[in-house]
C-alpha positions as CSV (number, residue, x, y, z in Angstrom):
1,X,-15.5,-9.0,0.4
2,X,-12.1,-7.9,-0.3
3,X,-10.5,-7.0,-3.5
4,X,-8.3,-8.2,-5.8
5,X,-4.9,-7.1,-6.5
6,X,-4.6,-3.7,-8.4
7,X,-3.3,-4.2,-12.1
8,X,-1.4,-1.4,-11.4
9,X,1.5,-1.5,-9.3
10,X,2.0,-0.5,-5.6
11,X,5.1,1.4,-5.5
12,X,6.6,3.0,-2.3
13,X,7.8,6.5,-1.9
14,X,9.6,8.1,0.8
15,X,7.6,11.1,1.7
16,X,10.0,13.3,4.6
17,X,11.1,17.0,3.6
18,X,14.8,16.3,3.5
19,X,16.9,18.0,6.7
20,X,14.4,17.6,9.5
21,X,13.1,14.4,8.0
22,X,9.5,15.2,8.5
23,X,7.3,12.6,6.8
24,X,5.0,14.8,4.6
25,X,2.8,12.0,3.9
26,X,0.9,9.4,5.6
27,X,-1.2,6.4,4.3
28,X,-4.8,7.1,5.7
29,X,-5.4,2.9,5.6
30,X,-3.3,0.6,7.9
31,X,-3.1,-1.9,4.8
32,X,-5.7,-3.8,2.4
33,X,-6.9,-6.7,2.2
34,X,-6.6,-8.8,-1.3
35,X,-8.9,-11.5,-2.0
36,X,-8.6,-14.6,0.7
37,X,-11.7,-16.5,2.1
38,X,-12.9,-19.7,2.7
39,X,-15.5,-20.5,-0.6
40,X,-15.4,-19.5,-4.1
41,X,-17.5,-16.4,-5.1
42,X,-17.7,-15.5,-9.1
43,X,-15.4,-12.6,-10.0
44,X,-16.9,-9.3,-11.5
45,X,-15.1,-6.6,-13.1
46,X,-15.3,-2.9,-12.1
47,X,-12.9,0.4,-12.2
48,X,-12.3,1.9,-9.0
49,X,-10.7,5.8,-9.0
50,X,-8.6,5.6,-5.9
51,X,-8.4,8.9,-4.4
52,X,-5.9,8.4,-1.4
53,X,-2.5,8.2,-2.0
54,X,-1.5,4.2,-1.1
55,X,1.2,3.7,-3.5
56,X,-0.5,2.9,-6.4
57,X,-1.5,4.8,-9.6
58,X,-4.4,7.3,-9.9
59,X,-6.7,4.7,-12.2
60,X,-6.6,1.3,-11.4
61,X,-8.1,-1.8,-12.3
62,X,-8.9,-4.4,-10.0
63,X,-11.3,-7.6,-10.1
64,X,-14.2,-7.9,-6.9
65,X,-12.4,-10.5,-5.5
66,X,-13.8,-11.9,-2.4
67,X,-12.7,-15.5,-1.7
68,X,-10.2,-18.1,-3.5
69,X,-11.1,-22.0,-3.7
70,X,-11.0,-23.8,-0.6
71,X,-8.3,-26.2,0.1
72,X,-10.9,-28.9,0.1
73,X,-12.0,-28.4,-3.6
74,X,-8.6,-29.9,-5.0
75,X,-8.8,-33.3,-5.7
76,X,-6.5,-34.8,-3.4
77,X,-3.9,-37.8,-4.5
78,X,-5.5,-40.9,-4.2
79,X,-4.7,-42.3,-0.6
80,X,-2.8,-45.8,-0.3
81,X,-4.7,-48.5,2.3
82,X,-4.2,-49.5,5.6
83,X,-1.8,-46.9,7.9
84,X,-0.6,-44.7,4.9
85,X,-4.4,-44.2,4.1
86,X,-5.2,-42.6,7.5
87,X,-1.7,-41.1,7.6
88,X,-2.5,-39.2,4.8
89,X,-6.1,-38.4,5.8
90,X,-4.9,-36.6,8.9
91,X,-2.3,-34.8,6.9
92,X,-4.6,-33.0,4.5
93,X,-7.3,-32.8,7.6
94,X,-4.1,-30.7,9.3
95,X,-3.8,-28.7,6.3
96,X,-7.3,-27.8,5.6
97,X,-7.6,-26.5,8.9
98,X,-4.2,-24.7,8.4
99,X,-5.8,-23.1,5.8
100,X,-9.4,-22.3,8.2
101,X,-7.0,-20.8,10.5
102,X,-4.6,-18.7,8.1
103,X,-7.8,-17.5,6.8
104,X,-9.1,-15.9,10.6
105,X,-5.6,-14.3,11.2
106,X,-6.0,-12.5,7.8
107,X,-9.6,-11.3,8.5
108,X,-8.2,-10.1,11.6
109,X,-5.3,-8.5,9.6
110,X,-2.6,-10.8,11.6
111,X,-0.8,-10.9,8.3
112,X,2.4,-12.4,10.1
113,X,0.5,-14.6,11.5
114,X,-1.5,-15.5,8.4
115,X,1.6,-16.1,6.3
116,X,3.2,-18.4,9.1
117,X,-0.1,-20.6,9.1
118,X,-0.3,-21.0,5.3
119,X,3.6,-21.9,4.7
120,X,2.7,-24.0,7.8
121,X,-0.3,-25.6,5.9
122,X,1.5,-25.8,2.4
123,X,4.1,-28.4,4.8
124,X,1.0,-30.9,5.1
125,X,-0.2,-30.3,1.6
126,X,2.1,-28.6,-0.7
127,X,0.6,-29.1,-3.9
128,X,-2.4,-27.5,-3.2
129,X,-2.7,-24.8,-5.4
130,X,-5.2,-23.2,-3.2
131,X,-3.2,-23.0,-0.3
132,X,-0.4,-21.3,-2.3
133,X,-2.9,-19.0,-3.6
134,X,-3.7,-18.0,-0.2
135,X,-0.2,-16.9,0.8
136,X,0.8,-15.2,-2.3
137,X,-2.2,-13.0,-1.6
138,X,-1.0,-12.4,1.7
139,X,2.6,-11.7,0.5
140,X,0.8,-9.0,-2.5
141,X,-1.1,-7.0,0.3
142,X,2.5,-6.8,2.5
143,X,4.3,-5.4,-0.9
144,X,7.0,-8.8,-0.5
145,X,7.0,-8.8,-4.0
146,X,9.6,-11.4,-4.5
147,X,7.9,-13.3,-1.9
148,X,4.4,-13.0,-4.9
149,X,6.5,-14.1,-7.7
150,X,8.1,-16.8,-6.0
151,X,5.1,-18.3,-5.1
152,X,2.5,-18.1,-7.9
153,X,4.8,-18.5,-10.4
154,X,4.2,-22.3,-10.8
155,X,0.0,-21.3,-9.5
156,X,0.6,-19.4,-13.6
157,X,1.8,-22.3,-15.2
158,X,-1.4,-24.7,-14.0
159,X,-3.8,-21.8,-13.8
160,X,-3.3,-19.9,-16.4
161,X,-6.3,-18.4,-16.9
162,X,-6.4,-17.4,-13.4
163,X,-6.9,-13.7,-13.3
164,X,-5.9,-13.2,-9.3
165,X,-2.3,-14.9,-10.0
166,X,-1.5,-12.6,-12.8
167,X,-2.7,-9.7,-11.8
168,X,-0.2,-10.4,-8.5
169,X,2.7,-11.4,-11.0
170,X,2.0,-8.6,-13.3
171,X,1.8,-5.8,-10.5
172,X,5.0,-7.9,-8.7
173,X,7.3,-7.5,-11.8
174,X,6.2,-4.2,-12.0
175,X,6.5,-3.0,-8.8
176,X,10.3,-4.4,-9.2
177,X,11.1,-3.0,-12.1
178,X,11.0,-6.1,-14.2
179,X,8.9,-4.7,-17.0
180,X,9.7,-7.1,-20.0
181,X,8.1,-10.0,-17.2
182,X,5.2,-7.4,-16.2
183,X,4.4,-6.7,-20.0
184,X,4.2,-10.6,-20.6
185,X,2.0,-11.1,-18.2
186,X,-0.3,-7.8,-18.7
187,X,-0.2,-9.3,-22.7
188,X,-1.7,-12.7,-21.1
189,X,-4.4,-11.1,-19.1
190,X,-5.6,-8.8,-22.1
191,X,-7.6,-11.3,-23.7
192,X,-9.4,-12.1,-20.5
193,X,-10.8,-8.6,-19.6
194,X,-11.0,-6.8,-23.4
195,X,-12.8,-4.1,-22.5
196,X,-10.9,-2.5,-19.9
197,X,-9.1,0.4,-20.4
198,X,-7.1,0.9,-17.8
199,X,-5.4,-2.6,-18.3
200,X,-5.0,-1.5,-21.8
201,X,-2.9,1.7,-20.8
202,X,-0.9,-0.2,-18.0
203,X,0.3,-3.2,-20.6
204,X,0.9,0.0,-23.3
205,X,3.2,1.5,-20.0
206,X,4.8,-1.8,-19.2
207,X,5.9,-2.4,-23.1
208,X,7.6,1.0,-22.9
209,X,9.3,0.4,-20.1
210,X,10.8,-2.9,-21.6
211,X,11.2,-1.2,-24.8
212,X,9.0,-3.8,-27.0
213,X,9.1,-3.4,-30.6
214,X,5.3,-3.5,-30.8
215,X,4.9,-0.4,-27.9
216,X,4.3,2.5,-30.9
217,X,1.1,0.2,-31.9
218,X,0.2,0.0,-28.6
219,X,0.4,3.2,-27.6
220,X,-1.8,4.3,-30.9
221,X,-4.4,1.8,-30.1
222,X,-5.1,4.1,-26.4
223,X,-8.2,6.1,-26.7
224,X,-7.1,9.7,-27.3
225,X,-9.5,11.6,-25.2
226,X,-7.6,13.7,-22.3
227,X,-8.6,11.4,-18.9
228,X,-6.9,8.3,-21.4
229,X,-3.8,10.3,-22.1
230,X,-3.8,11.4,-18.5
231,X,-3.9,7.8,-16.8
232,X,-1.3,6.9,-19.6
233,X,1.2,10.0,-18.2
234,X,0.2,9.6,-14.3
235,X,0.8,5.3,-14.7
236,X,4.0,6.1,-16.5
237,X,5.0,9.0,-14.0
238,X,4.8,6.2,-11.0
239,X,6.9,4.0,-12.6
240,X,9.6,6.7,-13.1
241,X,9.2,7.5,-9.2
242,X,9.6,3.9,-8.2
243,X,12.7,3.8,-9.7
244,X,13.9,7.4,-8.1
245,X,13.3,9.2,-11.5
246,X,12.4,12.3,-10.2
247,X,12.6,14.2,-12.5
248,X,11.4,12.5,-15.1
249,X,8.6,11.5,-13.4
250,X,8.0,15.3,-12.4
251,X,7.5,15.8,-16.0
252,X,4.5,13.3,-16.7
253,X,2.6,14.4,-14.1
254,X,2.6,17.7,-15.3
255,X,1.8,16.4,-18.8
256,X,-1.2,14.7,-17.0
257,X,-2.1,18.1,-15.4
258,X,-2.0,20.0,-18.7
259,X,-4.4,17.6,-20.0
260,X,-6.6,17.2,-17.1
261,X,-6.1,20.5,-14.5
262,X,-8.6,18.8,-11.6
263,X,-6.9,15.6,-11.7
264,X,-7.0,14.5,-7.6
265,X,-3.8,13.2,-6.2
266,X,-1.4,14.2,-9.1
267,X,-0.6,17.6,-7.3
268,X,-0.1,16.0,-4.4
269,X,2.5,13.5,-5.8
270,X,3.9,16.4,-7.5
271,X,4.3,18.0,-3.9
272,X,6.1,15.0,-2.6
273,X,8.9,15.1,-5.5
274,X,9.6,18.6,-5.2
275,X,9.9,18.2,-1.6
276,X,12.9,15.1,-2.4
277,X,14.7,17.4,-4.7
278,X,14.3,20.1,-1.7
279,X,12.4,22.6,-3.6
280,X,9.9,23.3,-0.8
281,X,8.6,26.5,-2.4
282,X,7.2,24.3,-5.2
283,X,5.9,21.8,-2.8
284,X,4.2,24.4,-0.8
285,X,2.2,25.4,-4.2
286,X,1.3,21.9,-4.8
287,X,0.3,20.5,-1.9
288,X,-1.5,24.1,-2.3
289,X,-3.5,23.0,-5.4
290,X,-4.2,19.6,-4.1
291,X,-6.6,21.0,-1.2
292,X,-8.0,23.0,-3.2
293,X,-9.0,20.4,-5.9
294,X,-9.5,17.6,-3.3
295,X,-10.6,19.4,0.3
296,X,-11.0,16.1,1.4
297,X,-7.3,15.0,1.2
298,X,-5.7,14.7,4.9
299,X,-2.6,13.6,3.2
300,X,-2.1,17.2,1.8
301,X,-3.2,19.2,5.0
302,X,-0.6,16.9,6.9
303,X,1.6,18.3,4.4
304,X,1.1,22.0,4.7
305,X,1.3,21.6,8.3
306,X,5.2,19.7,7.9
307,X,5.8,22.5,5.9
308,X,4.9,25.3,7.8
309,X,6.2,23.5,11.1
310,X,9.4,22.7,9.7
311,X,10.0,25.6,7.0
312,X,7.8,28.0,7.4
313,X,7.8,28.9,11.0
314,X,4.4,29.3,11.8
315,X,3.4,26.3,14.3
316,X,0.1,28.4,14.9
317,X,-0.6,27.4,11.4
318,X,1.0,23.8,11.0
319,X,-1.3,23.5,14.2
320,X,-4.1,24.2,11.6
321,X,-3.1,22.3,9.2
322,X,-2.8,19.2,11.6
323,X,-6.5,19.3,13.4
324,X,-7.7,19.5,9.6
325,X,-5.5,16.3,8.9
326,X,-6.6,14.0,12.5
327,X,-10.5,15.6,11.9
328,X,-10.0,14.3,8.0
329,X,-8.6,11.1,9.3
330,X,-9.3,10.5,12.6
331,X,-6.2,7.5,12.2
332,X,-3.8,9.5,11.1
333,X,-1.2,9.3,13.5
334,X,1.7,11.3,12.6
335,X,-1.4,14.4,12.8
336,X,-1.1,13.5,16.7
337,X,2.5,13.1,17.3
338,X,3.0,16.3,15.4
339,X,0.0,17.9,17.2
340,X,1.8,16.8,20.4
341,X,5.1,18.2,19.5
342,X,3.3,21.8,19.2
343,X,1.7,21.3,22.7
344,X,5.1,20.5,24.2
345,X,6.9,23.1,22.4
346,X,4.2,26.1,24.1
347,X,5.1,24.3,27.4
348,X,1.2,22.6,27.9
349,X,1.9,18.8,29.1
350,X,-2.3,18.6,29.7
351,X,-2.9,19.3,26.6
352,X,-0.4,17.1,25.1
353,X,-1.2,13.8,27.0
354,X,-5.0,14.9,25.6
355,X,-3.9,13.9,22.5
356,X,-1.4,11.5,23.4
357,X,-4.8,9.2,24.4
358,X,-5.9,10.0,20.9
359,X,-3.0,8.4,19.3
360,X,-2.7,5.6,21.7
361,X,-5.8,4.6,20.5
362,X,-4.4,4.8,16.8
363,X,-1.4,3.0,17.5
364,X,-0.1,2.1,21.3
365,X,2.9,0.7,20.3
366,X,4.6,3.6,18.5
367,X,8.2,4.5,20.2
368,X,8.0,8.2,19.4
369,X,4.4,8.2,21.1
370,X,5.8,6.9,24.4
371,X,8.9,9.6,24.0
372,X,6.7,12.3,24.1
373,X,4.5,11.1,26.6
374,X,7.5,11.0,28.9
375,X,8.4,14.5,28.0
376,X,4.8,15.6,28.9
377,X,5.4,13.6,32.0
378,X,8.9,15.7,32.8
379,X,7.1,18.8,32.3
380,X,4.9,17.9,35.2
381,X,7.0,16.9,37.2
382,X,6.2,13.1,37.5
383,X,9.3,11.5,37.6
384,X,8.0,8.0,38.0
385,X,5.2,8.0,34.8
386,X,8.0,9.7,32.9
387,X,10.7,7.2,33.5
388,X,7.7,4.2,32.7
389,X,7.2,5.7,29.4
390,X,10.7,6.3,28.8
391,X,11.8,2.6,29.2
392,X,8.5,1.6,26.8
393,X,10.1,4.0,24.2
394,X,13.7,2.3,24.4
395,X,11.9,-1.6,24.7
396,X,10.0,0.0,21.5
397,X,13.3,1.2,19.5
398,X,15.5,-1.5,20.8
399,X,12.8,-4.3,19.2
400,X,12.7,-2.0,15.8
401,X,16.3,-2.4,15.3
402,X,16.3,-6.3,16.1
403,X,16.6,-7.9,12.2
């Protein structure tokens, strides 16, 4: 059962220490899955506190989301006799099994696939709300925010009540900056999930953004413990970052700290800022903090070990920092292909390839893994393997650059 869309937007953030370009930062999961299946399940309400760094705030809310309606619920238009009848007949019969089959390539995380097989289905039945639901989902978990809006706009305007839809909308207007839109919609879904603080804090951040006259009342209505204020300043800080306000959003995640010193992630995000406005020295100390608050956090040991690769010249202890990262998360890749680097650089090709069957197994289709692998290759001396990887590596980049 997958969930819902966060109410809470996804927003990307570069994470490379500028001059080498070092990504300081990797996402732990290869991409989530929001709520498509094949029959309807009820939807219940929780709060979920997301402690890896995916792009999205520290507090979320999100709805248990585990299937939308099938295509075969909606009442169909009523069929016209003789050859029209069965033409019609087959039509929905090809989109319902559209559908089936747009619904096995998401499961298996095809998401390309999945989105060609419901715009294909739509084709055979396009006023199938359903259907449409389906692919705007699959558009909200691949951040095509554009893609969300212009697809379940018209899903709002039949279905408004519809909690998925508008928590898409709302986190796809956000995510774009759109706020006034975001706020509307956060305002809409209010009413249907009262008690929920979070979605209380993200409408009150939303209304600020698009300046609304009512935002002071909002903003007085938030609980005033220190973990509210906190969400409130951390919520508000990723907006500013979305929208390359550094510093400004620098400043409200240290507001959140002041409040709430053990806060997870926060430091972390800190870290990546700093890094962007190349103050590494204040990177290093957050990153720092972050481990120690959150041992668990590969995405802070990976970057320590950029750091001290890249800046701090002590490989021996990037080294460290890396194992800790791949034994954290044994899919992280860039761990590897750093881990790799360190191998080639002290001249051992063995133990490179080692850990070039690792990452293979993370991702085989990575151009910078098949680089190095020829380099390990050269290093040995076989010319033939090293040239085989080699043209893999260009086949790789060459298809990354295709539009």
């Amino acid at each position: 059962m997958a969930p819902s869309p966060d109410l809470s937007p996804r927003i990307t953030q570069k994470r490379v220490i500028r001059g080498e370009r070092r990504r300081i930062g990797r996402n732990a999961d290869p991409g989530r899955r929001e709520g498509i299946a094949s029959e309807p399940v009820p939807i219940d309400l929780f709060m979920r506190t997301h402690c890896s760094y995916r792009n999205r705030t520290f507090l979320i809310l999100g709805f248990l989301l585990g299937s939308i309606q099938p295509s075969f619920a909606q009442q169909p238009a009523k069929p016209t006799a003789g050859n029209d009848a069965k033409e019609e007949s087959l039509r929905l019969t090809a989109a319902r099994t559209l559908n089936s089959l747009g619904v096995a390539y998401y499961e298996k995380q095809q998401f390309a696939k999945a989105i060609a097989t419901f715009e294909d289905a739509l084709k055979y039945d396009p006023a199938n709300q359903d259907m449409r639901t389906n692919l705007g989902m699959v558009y909200f978990q691949q951040g095509q925010f554009n893609k969300v809006v212009e697809t379940l706009t018209e899903v709002s305007k039949t279905r408004p009540a519809d909690q998925r839809v508008l928590t898409a909308l709302a986190v796809a207007h956000f995510a774009e900056g759109r706020y006034s839109d975001a706020s509307s919609l956060y305002e809409r879904l209010a009413p249907l999930i009262p008690n929920d603080p979070v979605l209380r804090i993200t409408f009150a951040v939303a209304s600020q953004l698009a300046e609304r006259p009512d935002t002071s009342k909002l903003l007085q209505q938030l609980p005033q413990d220190a973990e509210t204020q906190a969400q409130y300043h951390i919520i508000l800080a990723d907006a500013y970052r979305s929208r390359q306000r550094l510093a400004a959003a620098i400043e409200e995640y240290e507001k959140a700290l002041a409040l709430v010193p053990t806060l997870p992630e926060v430091n972390y995000r800190l870290g990546v800022l700093h890094s962007d406005l190349h103050a590494y020295d204040k990177a290093l100390e957050s990153f720092q903090r972050e481990l120690r608050i959150n041992p668990q956090s590969a995405d802070a040991a990976y970057s320590l070990g950029a750091y001290y690769l890249n800046y701090g010249n002590d490989p021996a202890k990037a080294r460290e920092y890396f194992e800790t990262t791949a034994r954290l998360n044994p899919g992280h890749l860039g761990a590897y292909l750093e881990l790799i680097k360190i191998q080639l650089g002290l001249g051992k090709p063995v133990e490179a390839l080692a850990l070039a069957e690792k990452a293979e197994a993370v991702a085989n289709e990575n151009d910078e893994l098949h680089y190095l692998k020829s380099r390990a290759f050269n290093l040995q001396g076989k010319k033939e393997l090293a040239e085989r990887e080699l043209k893999k590596f260009e086949e790789l980049r060459s298809n990354k650059s295709l539009p």
